[in-house]
Structure formats: C-alpha cells, structure tokens
N, C-alpha and C positions, 0 to 999 in steps of 0.2 A: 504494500500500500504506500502510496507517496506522501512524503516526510513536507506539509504542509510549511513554507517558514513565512510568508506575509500573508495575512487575510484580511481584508476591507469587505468590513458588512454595512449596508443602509447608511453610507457616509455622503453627510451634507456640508454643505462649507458655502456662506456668503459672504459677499462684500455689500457692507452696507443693507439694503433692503432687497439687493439683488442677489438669488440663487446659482452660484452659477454649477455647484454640482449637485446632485438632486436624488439622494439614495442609491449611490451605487454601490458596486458588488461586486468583488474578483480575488482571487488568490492566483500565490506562485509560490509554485513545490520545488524541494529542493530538486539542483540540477535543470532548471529549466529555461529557457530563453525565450519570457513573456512579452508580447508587443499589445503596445495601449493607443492605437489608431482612432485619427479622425481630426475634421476642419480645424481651423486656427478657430480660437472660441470657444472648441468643445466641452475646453473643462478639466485637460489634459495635464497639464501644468499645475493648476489648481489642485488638482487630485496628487501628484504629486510632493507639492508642498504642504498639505494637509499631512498626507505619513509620516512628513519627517519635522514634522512640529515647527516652519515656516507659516504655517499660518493655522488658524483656531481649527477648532471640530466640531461644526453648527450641531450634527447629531451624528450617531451611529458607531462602531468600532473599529480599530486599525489594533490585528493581534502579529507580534510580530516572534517569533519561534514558542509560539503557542501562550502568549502570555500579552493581557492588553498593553498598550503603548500610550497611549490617548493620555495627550497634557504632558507629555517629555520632551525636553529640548534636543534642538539638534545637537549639540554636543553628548550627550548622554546615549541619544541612538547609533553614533559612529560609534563609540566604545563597545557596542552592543553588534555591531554588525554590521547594519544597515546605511549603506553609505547613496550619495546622489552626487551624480555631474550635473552642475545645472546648467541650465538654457543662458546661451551667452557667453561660455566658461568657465567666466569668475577667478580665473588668473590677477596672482599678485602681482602686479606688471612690474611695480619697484625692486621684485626679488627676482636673482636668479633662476633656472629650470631648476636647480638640487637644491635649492633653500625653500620653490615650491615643494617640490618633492619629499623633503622634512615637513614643513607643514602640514602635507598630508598623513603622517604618522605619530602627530603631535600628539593622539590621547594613549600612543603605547610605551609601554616600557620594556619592552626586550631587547635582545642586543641582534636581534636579525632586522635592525633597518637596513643596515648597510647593502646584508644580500637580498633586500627585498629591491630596493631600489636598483641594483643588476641586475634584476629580473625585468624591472619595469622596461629598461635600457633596452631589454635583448625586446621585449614587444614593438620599441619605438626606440629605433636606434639613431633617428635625426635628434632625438633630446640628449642621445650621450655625446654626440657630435658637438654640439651648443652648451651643454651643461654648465657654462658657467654666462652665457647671454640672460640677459635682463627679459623677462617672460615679456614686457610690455613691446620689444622691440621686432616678436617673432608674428608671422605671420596668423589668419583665424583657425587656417587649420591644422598650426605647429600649437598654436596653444587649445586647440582642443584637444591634440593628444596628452598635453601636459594633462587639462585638466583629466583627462582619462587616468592618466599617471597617476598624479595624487592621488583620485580615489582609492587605487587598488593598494597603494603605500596604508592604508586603513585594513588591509587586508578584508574587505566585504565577503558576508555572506550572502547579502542581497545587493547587488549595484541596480542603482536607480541612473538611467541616463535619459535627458531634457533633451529632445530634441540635439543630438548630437553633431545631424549634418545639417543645419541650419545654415545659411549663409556662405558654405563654401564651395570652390570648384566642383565641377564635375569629378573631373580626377581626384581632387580631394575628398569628396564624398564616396565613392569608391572604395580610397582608402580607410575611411574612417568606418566604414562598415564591415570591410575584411578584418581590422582589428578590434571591431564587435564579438564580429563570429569566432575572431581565436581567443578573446577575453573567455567567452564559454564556452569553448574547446576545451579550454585548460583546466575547468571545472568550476569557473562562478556561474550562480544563478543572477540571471539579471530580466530585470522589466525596463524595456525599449520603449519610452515613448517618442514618437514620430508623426510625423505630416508626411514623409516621404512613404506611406502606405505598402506599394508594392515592395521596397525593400524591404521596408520590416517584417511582413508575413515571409517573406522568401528563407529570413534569417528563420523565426520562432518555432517552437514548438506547439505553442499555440496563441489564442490573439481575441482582445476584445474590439468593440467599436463603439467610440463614445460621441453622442449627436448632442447638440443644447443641454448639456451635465448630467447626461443619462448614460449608460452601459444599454446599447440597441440591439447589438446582435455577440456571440461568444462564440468560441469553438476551437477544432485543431487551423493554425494555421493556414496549412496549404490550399482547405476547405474552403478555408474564408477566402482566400487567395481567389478560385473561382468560384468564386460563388457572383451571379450575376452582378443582385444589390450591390455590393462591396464594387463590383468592378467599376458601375456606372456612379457612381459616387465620391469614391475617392481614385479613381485610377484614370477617369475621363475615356472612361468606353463607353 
C-alpha cells in the first residue's frame, strides 16, 4: 500500500473576501512525481503557499507524513521535510551560488553539507563552474537551477516546485524539466506545479487539474494527458 506523505483535505484559502481556493483535495505518496495543472489564476500557487504556511488556512487540513501541519511556519516545515522552489526563484542575488547553497541547509546540522552540495554540483554542473559568481549576476535559468539547488541542500522529502519553467528559453525549459525528471529519478517525491500542462503530465505519475480554486478533474497522468477535456483546455487542441 503506498506510504501516503502530503495530504490536503477540503483546503480553503482567501485573500481578503475573495476565495481563491475553494475545498480542494489531493495527496502525494511516497516516490511519486505529482503534477498540479491549470490556467494562471487557478489557485495553483495559492495552494501551494497554503502547505507550507506562506499564507493562512481559511478551512480544511494539510497532513504532512501522517501528522496535521496546519499553523507551522515555513521554517519548521523544511526541518521536517517539506521543502518549495518558488515561483520567480527567490535567489539571494547578493550571495554567491555556494553561500546560496549553504543557505539552503541552514536548519541542519550534520557534517554531510559539504557532500550534499557535490551532489547538487554533479545534477547542475554550470553552478560548480560559477560557484563563487554572485547568484544576482546569472542568468533566469542558471538561477532557477540554483534555486532547485538549494532546495535539495534541505534534503526534501516532498519538493514542492512553483512553476519552475516560467519565463525561460525554450532550451532552457527543456533543460529544466530533464532535471525535474532526474531530481525523481534519484528518488525525491515531488508535486510539479505548472502552466506548461503537457510537460508536466509527460513527466508525472499522476496529475490533478485545478479550474477557478477547485480540483476539476484527477487521475494517472498519461490518462489525463489524452484525455480530450484536458487537451482542448490546457494544450490548445
């Protein structure tokens, strides 16, 4: 039976008197590579920063390895696990690549930073090339692999990633989703949220779809992949 490690039951979240997610509902079992599809709007974002306690929880629950979360800061949930790239990057641009990269294993205390970070390196080896360049000087899609970096220097059990190819080349996107697929190659569970639809199901195992702050349709991946509605919606068929 699969080793359930996020689950968001009936979660509500507004701004102001505006709803913008509206009781949704999903989990991601360990080992898995969940994609969270649909329009800019949909609530995608918002559902994400709800889980990791960036913003309130109007109703409902976020259980995060079997145990509720609801009302914990983000600092307390990376120690726990549960880590996010978010949307934009979020690059210390005044800091070097490896003084981000410390940053992101700032709530541990072991003495395996060193070899986590040559791990990071071998995934994304233009950051060992650069490592000592100012993160604000490097391109969007050298610093979203940073920010990819950092999170895993947290060692996640769940990575959470914001719309990761947002804004960059074609080729860059590309690359940024090849190193999706080997992040959970290597054995992280991760929930993909995206607007680039068709990549995302291509990558997951399986895949929701979120309309005006609702969960609309669920299922395996590749289903949803053809499945008509989905294609003529989000893929422009």
């Amino acid at each position: 039976m699969a080793n359930t490690l996020l689950k968001v039951s009936g979660l509500k979240v507004a701004y102001g008197g505006i709803q913008a997610v509206k009781g949704v509902s999903f989990e991601v079992n360990e080992g898995e590579l969940v994609s969270l599809i649909g329009a800019n709007g949909a609530g995608k974002t918002t559902t994400l920063k709800a889980i990791t306690g960036l913003q309130p929880v109007g109703a409902g629950t976020i259980e995060f390895l079997g145990r509720s979360i609801n009302g914990q800061g983000p600092w307390d949930l990376v120690k726990q696990g549960l880590v996010m790239v978010p949307e934009g990057r979020g690059t210390f641009t005044r800091m070097t690549i490896t003084e981000n990269l410390q940053m992101g294993a700032f709530v541990r205390r072991d003495r395996e930073v060193e070899d986590d970070m040559e791990k990071v390196f071998a995934i994304f080896p233009r950051l060992k090339e650069r490592r000592h360049q100012l993160a604000g000087t490097m391109s969007g899609g050298e610093q979203q692999m940073l920010a990819m970096g950092r999170a895993l220097m947290a060692r996640p059990k769940v990575l959470l990633m914001d719309e990761p190819s947002m804004g960059l080349s074609p080729i860059m996107v590309d690359k940024i989703f090849e190193v999706v697929n080997d992040i959970h190659g290597r054995g992280t569970t991760v929930l993909l949220v995206e607007q680039n639809a068709s990549r995302a199901l291509q990558l997951a195992t399986r895949g929701y779809v979120m309309d005006s702050g609702e969960v609309t349709m669920s299922g395996d991946a590749k289903a949803l992949l053809n499945d008509p509605k989905v294609r003529a919606a989000y893929l422009g068929e």
